[in-house]
N, CA, C and O of each residue as an XYZ file, in Angstrom:
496
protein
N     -21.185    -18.909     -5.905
C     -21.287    -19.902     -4.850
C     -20.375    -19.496     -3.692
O     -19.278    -18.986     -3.922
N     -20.682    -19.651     -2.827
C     -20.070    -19.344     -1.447
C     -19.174    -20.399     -0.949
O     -19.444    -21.595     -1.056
N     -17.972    -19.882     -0.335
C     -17.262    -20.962      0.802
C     -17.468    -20.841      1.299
O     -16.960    -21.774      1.922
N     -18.282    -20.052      2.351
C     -18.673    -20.344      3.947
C     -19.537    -21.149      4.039
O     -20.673    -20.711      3.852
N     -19.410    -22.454      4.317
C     -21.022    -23.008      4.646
C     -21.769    -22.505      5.726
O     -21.207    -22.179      6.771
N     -23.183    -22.396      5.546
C     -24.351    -22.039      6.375
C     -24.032    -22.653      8.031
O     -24.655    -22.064      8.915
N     -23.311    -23.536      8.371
C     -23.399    -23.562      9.843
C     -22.471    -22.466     10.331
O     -22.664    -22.079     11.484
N     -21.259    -21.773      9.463
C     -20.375    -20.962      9.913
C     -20.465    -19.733     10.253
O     -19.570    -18.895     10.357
N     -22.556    -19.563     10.581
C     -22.672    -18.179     10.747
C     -23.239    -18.125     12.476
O     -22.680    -18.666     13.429
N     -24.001    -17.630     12.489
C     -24.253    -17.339     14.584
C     -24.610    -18.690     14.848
O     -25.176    -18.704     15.941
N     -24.544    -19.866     14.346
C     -24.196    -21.065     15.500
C     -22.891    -21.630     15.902
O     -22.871    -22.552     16.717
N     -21.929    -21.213     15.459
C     -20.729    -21.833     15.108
C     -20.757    -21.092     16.967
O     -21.173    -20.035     17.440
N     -20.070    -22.332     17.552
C     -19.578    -21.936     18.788
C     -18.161    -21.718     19.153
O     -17.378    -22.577     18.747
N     -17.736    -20.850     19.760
C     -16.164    -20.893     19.816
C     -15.629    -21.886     20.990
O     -15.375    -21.346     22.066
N     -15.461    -23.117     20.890
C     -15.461    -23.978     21.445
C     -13.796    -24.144     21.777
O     -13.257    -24.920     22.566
N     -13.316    -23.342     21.069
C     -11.412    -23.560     21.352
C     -11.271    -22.494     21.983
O     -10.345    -21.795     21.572
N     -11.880    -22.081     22.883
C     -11.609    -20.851     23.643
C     -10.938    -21.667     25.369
O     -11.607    -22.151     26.282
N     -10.102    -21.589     25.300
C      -8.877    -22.115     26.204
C      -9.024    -21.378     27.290
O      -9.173    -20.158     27.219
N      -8.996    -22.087     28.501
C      -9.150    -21.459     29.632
C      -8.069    -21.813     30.874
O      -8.332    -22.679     31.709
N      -6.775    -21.008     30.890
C      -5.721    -21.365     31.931
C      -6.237    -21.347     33.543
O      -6.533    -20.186     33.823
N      -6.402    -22.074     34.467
C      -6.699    -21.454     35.949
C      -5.174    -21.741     37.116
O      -4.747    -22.878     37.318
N      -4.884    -21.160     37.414
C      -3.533    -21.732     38.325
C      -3.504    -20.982     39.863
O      -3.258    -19.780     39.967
N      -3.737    -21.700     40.829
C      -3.536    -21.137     41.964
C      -2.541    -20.798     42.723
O      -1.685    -21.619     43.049
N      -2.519    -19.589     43.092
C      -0.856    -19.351     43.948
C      -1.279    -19.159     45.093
O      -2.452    -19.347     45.416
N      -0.205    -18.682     46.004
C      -0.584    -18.493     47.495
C      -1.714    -17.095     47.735
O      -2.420    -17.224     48.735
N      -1.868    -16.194     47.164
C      -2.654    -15.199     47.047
C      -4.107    -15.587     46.173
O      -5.183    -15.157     46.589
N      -4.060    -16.095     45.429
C      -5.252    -16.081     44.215
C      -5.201    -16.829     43.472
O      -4.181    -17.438     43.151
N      -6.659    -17.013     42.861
C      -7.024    -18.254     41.955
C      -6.782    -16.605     40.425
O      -7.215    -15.454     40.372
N      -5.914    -17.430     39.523
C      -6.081    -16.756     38.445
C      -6.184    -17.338     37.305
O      -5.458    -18.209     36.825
N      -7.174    -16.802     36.843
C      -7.526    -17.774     35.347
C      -7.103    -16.589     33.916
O      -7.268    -15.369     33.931
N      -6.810    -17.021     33.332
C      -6.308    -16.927     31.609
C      -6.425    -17.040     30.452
O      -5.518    -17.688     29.930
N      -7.331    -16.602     29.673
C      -8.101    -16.925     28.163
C      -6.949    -16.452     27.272
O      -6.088    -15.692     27.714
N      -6.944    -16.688     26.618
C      -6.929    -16.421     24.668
C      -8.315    -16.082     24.271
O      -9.117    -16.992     24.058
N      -8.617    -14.980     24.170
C      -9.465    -13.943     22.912
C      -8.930    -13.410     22.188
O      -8.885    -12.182     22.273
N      -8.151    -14.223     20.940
C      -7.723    -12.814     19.887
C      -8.686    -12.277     19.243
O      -9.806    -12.786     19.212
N      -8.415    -11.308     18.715
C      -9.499    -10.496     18.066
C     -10.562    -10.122     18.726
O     -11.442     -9.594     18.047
N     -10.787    -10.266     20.107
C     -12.074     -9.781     20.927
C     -11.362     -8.493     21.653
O     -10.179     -8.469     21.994
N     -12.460     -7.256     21.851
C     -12.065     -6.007     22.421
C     -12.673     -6.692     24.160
O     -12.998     -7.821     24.529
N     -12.618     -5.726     24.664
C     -12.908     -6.151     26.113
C     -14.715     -5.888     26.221
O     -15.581     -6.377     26.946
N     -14.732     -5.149     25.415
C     -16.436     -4.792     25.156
C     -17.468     -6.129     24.574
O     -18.683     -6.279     24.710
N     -16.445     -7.000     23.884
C     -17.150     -7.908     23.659
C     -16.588     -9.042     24.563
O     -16.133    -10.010     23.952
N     -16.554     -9.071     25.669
C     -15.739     -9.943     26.294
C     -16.584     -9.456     27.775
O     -16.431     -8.273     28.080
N     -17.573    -10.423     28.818
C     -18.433    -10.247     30.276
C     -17.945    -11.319     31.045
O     -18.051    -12.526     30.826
N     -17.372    -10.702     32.014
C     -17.157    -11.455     33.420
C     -17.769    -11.159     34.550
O     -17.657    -10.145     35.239
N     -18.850    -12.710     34.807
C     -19.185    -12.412     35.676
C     -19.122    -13.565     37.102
O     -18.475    -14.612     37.072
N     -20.079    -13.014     38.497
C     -19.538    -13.906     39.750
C     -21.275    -13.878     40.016
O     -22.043    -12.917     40.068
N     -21.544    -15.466     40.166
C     -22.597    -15.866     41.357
C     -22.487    -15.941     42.603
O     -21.557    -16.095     43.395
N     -23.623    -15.804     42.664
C     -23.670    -16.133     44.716
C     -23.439    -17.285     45.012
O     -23.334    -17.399     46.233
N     -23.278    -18.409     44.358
C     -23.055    -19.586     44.407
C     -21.147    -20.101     44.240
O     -20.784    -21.255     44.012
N     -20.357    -19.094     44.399
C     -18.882    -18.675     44.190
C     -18.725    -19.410     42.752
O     -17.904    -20.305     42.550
N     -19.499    -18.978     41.921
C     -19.268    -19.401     40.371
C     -18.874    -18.052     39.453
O     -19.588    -17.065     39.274
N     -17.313    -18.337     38.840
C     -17.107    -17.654     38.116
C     -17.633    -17.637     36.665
O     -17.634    -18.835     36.384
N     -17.953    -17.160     35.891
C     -18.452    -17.079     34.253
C     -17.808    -15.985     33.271
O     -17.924    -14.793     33.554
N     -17.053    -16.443     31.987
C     -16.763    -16.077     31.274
C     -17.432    -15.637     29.763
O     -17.856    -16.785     29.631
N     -17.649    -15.320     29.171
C     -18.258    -15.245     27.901
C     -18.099    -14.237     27.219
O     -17.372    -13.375     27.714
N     -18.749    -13.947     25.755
C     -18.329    -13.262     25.009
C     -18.863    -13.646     23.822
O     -19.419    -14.729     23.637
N     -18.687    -12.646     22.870
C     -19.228    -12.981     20.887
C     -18.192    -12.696     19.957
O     -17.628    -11.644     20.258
N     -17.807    -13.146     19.113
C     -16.639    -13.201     18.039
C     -17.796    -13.044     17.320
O     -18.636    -13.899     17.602
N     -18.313    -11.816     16.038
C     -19.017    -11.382     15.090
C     -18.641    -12.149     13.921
O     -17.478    -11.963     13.563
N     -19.523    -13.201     13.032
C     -18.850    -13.340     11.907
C     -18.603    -12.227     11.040
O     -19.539    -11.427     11.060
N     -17.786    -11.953     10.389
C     -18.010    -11.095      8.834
C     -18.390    -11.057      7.869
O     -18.178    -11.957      7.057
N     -19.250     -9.759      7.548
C     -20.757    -10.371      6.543
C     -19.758    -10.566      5.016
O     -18.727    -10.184      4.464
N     -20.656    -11.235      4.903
C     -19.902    -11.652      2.936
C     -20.492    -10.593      2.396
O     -21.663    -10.250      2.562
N     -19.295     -9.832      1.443
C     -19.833     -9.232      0.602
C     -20.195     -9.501     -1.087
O     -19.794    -10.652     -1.261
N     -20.554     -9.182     -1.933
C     -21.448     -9.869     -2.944
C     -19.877     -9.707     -3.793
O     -19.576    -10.618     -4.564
N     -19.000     -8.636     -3.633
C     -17.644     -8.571     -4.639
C     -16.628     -9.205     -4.466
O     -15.804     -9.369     -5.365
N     -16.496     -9.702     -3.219
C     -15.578    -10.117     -2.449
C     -15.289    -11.985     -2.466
O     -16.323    -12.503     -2.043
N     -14.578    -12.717     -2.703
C     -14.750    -14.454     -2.994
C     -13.548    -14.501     -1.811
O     -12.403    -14.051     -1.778
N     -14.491    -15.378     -0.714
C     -13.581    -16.072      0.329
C     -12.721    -17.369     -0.670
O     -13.044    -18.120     -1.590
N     -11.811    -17.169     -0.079
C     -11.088    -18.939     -0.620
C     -10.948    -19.877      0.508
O     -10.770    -21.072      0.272
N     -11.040    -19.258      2.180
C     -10.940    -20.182      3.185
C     -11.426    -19.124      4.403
O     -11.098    -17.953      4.593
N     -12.409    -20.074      5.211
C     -12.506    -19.223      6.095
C     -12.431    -20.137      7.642
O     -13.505    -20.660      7.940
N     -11.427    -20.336      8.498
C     -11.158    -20.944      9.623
C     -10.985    -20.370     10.802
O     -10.643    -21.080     11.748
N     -11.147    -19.252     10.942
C     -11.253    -18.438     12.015
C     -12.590    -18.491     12.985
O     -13.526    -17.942     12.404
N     -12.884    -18.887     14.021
C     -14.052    -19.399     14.927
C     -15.096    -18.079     14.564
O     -14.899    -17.059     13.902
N     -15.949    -18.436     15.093
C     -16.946    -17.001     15.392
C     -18.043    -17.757     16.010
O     -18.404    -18.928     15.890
N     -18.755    -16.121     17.158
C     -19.948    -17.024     17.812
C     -19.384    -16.621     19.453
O     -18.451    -16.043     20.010
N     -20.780    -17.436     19.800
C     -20.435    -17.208     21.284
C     -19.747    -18.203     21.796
O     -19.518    -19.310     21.309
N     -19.305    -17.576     23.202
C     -18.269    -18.894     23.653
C     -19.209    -18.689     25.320
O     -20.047    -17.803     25.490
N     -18.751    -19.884     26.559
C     -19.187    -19.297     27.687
C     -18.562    -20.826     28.517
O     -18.670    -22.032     28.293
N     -17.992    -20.117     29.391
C     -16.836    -20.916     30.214
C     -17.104    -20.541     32.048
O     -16.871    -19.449     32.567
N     -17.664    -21.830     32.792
C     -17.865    -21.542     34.342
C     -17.455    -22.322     34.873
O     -17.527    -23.517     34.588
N     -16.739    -21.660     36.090
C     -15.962    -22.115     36.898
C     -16.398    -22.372     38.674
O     -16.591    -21.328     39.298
N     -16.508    -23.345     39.250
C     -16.916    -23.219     40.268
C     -15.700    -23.088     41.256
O     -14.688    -23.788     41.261
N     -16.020    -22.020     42.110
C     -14.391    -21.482     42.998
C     -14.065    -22.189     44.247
O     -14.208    -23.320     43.783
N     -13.829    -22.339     45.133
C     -13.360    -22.995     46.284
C     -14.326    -22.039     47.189
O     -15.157    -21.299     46.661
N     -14.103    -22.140     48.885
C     -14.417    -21.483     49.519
C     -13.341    -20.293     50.276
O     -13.516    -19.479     51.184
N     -12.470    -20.556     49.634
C     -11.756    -19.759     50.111
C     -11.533    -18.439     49.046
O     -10.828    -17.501     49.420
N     -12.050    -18.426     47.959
C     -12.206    -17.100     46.921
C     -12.906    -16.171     47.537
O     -13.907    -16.431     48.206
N     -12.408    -14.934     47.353
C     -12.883    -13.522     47.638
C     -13.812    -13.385     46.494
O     -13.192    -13.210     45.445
N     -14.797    -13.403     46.389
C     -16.017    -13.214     45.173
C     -16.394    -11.639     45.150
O     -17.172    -11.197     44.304
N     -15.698    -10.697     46.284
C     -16.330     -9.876     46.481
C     -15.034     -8.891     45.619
O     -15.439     -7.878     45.050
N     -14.225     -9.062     45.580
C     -12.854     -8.715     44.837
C     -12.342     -9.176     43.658
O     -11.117     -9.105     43.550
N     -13.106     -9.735     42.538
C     -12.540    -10.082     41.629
C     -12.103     -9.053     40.711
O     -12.965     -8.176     40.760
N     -11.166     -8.716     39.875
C     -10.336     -7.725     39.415
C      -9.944     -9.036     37.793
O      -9.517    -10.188     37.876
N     -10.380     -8.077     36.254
C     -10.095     -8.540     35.192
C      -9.453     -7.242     34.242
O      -9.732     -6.043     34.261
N      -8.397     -8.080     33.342
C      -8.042     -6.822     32.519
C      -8.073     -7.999     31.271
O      -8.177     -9.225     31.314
N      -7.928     -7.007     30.116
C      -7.579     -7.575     28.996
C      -6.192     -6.786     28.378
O      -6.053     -5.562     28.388
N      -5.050     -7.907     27.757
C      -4.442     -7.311     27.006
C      -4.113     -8.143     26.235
O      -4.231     -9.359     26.384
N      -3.384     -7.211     24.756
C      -3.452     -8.208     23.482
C      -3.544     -9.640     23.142
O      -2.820    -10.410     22.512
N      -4.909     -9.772     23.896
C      -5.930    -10.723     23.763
C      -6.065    -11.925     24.297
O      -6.442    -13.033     23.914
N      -5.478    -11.214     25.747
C      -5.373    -12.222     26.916
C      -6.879    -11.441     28.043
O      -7.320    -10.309     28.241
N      -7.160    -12.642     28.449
C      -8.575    -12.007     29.586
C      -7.182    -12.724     30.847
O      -6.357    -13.626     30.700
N      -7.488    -11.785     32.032
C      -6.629    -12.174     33.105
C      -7.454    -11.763     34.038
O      -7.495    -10.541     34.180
N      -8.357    -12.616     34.953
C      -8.998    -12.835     35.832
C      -8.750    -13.169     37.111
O      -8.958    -14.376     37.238
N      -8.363    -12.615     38.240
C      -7.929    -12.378     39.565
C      -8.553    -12.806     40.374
O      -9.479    -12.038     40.634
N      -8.560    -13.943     41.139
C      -9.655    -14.186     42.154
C      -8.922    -14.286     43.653
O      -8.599    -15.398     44.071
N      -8.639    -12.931     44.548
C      -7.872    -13.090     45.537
C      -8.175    -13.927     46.606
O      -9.327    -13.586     46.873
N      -7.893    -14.737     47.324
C      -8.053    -15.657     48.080
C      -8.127    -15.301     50.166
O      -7.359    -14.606     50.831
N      -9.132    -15.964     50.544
C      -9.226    -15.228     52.255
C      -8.216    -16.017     52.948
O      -8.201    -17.221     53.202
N      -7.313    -15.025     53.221
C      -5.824    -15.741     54.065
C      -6.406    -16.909     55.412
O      -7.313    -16.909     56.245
N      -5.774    -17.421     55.188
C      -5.642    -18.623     56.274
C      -5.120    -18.161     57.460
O      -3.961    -17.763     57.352
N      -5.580    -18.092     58.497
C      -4.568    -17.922     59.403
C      -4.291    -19.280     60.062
O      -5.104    -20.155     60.362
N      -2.580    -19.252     60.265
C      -2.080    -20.129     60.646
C      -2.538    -20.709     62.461
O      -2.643    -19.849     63.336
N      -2.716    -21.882     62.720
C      -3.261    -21.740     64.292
C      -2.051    -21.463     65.492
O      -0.928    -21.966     65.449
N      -2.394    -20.835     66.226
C      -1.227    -20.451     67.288
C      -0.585    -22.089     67.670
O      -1.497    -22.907     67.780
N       0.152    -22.393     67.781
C       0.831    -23.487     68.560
C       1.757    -23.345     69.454
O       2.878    -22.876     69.253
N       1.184    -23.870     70.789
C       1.963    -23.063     72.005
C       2.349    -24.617     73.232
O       1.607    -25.208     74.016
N       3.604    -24.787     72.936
C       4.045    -25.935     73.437
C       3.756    -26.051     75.033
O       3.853    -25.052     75.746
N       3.433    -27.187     75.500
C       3.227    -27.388     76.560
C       4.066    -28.372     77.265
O       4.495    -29.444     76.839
N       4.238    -27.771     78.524
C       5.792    -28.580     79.282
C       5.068    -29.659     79.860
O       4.039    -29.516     80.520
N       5.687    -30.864     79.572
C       5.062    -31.953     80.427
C       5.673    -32.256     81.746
O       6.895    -32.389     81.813
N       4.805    -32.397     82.976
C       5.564    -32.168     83.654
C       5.700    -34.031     84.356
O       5.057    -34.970     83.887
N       6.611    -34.129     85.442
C       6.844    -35.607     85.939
C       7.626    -36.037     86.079
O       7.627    -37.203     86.473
């Protein structure tokens, strides 16, 4: 008899897949937790609509016939996370890395320019 129950195989969604976004004066940058995902299983992508999209597959692991799980709580499955950006995101520059099992997503931002303000003498 098996411990994995039957929903714990390709429907199980990874639904705790955490998504940090924090804006600074340069860029919108957002922040996952993927442990255990390589960057190969891990697609970022940008609409024309300035929508960012995240996603990816966590593989379950096949049971083998010798092998007796005693617990299995580790997510698996697809996950998929979108973000709609401001107008001020560079869509045309987005820049992602992964490291030990962080996704770090760069969205540089189109500088503001400040308006000239040029005092005027009143006269009278």
């Amino acid at each position: 008899m098996s411990l994995i129950p039957s929903f714990f195989g390709e429907t199980a969604a990874l639904v705790n897949t955490r998504v940090d976004w924090k804006e600074t004066p340069e860029a919108h940058v957002f922040k996952a937790d993927l442990p255990g995902l390589k960057k190969e299983e891990v697609k970022v992508e940008v609409e024309d609509d300035r929508v960012l999209q995240i996603s990816g597959e966590r593989k379950v692991e096949r049971e083998e016939k010798k092998e007796t799980w005693h617990r299995a709580e580790r997510s698996s499955g697809k996950f998929l996370r979108r973000f709609r950006l401001p107008e001020n995101a560079k869509m045309d520059q987005v820049k992602a890395a992964m490291e030990n099992g962080v996704l770090t997503v760069t969205v540089p931002k189109v500088e503001v320019k400040k308006p000239d303000v040029k005092s005027i003498e009143i006269s009278g």
